[in-house]
C-alpha positions as CSV (number, residue, x, y, z in Angstrom):
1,X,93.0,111.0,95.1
2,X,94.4,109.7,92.2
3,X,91.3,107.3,91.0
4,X,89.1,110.1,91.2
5,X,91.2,111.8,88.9
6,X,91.6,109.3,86.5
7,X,87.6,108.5,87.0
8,X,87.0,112.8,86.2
9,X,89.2,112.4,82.8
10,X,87.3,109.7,81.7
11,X,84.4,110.3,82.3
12,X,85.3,114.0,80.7
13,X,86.1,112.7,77.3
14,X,82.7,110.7,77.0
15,X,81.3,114.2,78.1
16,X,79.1,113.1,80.8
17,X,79.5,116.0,83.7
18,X,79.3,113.9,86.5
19,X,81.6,113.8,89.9
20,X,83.2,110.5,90.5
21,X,81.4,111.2,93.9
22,X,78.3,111.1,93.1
23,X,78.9,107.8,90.8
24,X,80.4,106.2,93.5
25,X,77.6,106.9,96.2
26,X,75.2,105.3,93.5
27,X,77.0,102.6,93.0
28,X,77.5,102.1,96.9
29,X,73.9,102.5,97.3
30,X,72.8,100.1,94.5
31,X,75.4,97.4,95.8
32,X,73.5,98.3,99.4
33,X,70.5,97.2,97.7
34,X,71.6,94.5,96.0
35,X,72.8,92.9,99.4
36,X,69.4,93.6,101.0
37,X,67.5,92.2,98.6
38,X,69.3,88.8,98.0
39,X,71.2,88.7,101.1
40,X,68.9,89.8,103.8
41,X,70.8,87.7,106.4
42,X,74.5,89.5,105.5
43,X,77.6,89.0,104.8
44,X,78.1,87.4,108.3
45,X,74.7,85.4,109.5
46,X,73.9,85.4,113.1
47,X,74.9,82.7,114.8
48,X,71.8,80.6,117.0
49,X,71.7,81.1,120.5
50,X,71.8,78.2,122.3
51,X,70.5,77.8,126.3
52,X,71.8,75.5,128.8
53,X,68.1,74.0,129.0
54,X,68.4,73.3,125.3
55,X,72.1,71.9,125.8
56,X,70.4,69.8,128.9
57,X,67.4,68.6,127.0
58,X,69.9,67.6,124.1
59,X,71.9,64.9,125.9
């Protein structure tokens, strides 16, 4: 994969010896977090569930 590539150079020149992998589940994680935390509802909230007795009563 050519990003991870590009990543492992990088990353090889700071001299940090780090897979791109392992940066990359952290960041997935952390941006996991992130969503829990200030997004609890996610990305798509549930819609509310409406009965025909509440439809009825709502006429």
């Amino acid at each position: 994969d050519r990003l991870t590539s590009i990543a492992a150079i990088q990353l090889g020149a700071v001299g940090v010896n780090l897979e791109f992998n392992y940066v990359r589940f952290i960041l997935f994680g952390l941006i996991i977090l992130l969503m829990l935390r200030y997004r609890s509802q996610g990305l798509l909230p549930e819609r509310a569930q409406t009965t025909q007795a509440h439809e009825a009563l709502s006429l």
